[in-house]
C-alpha positions as CSV (number, residue, x, y, z in Angstrom):
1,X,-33.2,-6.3,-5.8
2,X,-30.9,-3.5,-6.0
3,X,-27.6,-3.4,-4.0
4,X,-24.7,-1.5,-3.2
5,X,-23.0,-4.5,-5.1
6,X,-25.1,-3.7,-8.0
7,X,-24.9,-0.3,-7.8
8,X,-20.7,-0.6,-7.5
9,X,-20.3,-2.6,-10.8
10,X,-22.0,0.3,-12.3
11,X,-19.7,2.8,-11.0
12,X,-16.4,0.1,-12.2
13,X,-18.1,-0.2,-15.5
14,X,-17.4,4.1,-15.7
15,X,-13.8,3.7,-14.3
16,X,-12.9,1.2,-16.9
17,X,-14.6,3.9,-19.6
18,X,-11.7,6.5,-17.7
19,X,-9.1,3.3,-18.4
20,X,-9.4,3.4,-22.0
21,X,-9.3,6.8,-22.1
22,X,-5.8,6.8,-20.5
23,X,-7.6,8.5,-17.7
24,X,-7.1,8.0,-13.4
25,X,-9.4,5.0,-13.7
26,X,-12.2,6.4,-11.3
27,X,-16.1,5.9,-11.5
28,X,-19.1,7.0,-10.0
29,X,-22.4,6.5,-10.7
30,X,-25.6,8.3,-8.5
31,X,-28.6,6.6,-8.0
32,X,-32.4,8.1,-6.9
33,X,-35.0,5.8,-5.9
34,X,-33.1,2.6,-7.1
35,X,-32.7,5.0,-10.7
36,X,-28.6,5.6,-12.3
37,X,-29.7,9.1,-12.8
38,X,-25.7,9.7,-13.7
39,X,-23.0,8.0,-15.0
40,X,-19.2,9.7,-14.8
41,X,-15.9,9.1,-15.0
42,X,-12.3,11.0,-14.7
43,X,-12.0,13.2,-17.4
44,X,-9.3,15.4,-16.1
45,X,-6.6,14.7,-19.1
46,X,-9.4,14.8,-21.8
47,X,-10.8,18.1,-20.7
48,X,-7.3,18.9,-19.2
49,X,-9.4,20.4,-16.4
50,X,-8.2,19.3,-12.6
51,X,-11.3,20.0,-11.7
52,X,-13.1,17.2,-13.9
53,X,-13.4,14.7,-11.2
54,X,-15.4,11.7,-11.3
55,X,-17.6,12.8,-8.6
56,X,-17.7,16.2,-10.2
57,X,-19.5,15.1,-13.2
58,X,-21.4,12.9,-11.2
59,X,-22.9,15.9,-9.2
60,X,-23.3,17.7,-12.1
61,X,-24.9,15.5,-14.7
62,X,-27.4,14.2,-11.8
63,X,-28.3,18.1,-11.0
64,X,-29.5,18.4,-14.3
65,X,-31.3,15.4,-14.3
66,X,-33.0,16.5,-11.6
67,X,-32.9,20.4,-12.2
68,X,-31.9,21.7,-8.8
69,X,-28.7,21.6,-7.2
70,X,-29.4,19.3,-4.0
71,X,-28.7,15.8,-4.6
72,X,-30.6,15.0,-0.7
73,X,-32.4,12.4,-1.7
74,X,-29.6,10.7,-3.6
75,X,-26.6,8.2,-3.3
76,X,-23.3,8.3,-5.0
77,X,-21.4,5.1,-5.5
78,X,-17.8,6.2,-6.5
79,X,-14.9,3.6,-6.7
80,X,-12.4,5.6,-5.1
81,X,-12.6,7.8,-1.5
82,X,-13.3,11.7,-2.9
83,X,-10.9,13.9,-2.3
84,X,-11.3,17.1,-0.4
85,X,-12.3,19.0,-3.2
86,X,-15.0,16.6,-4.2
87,X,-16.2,16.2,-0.5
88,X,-16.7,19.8,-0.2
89,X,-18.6,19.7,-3.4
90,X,-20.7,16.5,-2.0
91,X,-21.3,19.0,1.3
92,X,-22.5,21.6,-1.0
93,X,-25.0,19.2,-2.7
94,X,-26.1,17.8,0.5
95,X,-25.9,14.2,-0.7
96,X,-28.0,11.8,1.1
97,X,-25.4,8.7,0.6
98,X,-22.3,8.2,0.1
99,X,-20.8,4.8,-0.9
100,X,-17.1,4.3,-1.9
101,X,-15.0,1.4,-3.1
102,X,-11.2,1.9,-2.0
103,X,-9.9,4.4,0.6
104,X,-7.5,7.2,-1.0
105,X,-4.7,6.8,1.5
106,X,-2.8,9.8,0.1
107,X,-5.3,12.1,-0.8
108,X,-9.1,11.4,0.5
109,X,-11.3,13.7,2.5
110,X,-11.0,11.3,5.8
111,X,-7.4,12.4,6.0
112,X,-8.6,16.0,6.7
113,X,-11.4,16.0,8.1
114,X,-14.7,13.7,8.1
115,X,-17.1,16.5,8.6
116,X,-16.4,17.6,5.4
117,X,-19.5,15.9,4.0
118,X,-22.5,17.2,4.9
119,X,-24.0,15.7,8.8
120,X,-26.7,14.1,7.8
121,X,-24.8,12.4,4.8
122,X,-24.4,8.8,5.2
123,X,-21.2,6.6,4.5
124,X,-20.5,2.9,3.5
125,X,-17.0,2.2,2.9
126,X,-15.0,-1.3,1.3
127,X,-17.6,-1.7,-1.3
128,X,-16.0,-3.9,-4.0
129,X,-12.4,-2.3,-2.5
130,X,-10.4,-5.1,-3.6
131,X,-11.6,-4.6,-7.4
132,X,-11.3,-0.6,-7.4
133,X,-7.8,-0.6,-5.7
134,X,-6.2,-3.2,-8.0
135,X,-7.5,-1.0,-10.8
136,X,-5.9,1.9,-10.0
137,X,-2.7,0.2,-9.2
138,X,-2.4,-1.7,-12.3
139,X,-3.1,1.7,-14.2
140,X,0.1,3.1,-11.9
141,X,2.3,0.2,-12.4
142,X,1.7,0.5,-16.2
143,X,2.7,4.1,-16.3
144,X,5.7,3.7,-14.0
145,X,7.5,1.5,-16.3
């Protein structure tokens, strides 16, 4: 049986790909009818694109899977609250689910403004939260020193 647990480690397995890249360790993973249809991680530094979020090349690796543009009938499991830009890019795609690991207390899209994900997208929240947070402050620690 597939669960968001399941689903999660997927999405940790991609930000630990981001980790030994020297990347923001962030994952994400979508899933259609029980089916990873993408796999993505932060790739920002290695395409030195700021755009080149985890949930960007989520949304974009899944379109093509799919060949159209709206990922309705989809979840994303990402390990990390989307920021703004990614939220507005989730609205855009009208994402049927959205699952996240740790809140982004400095920079996620609840800080703003919830609607901007699409209304009839729905959100689980704390998913594996304790795993996903101390991975991205490990990855801080280590840089600060």
């Amino acid at each position: 049986m597939f669960t968001h647990e399941y689903f999660m480690k997927e999405a940790l397995k991609e930000a630990h790909k981001a980790l030994v890249k020297d990347e923001v360790p962030i994952g994400a993973v979508v899933v259609c009818q029980n089916i990873i249809i993408a796999r993505a991680h932060n790739l920002t530094e290695t395409l030195t694109d700021v755009t080149a979020h985890a949930e960007m090349q989520a949304i974009t690796a899944a379109a093509g899977y799919l060949g159209g543009k709206y990922l309705d009938q989809c979840t994303m499991y990402v390990t990390l609250e989307p920021c703004p830009m990614c939220a507005g890019a989730l609205f855009w795609a009208q994402l049927e689910s959205l699952v996240f690991g740790a809140n982004d207390i400095k920079r996620g899209y609840s800080l703003y403004k919830t609607s901007l994900l699409h209304p009839k997208t729905k959100v689980v929240t704390g998913i594996f939260q304790h795993e996903s947070s101390k991975l991205l402050k490990d990855f801080f620690a280590k840089r600060r020193k």
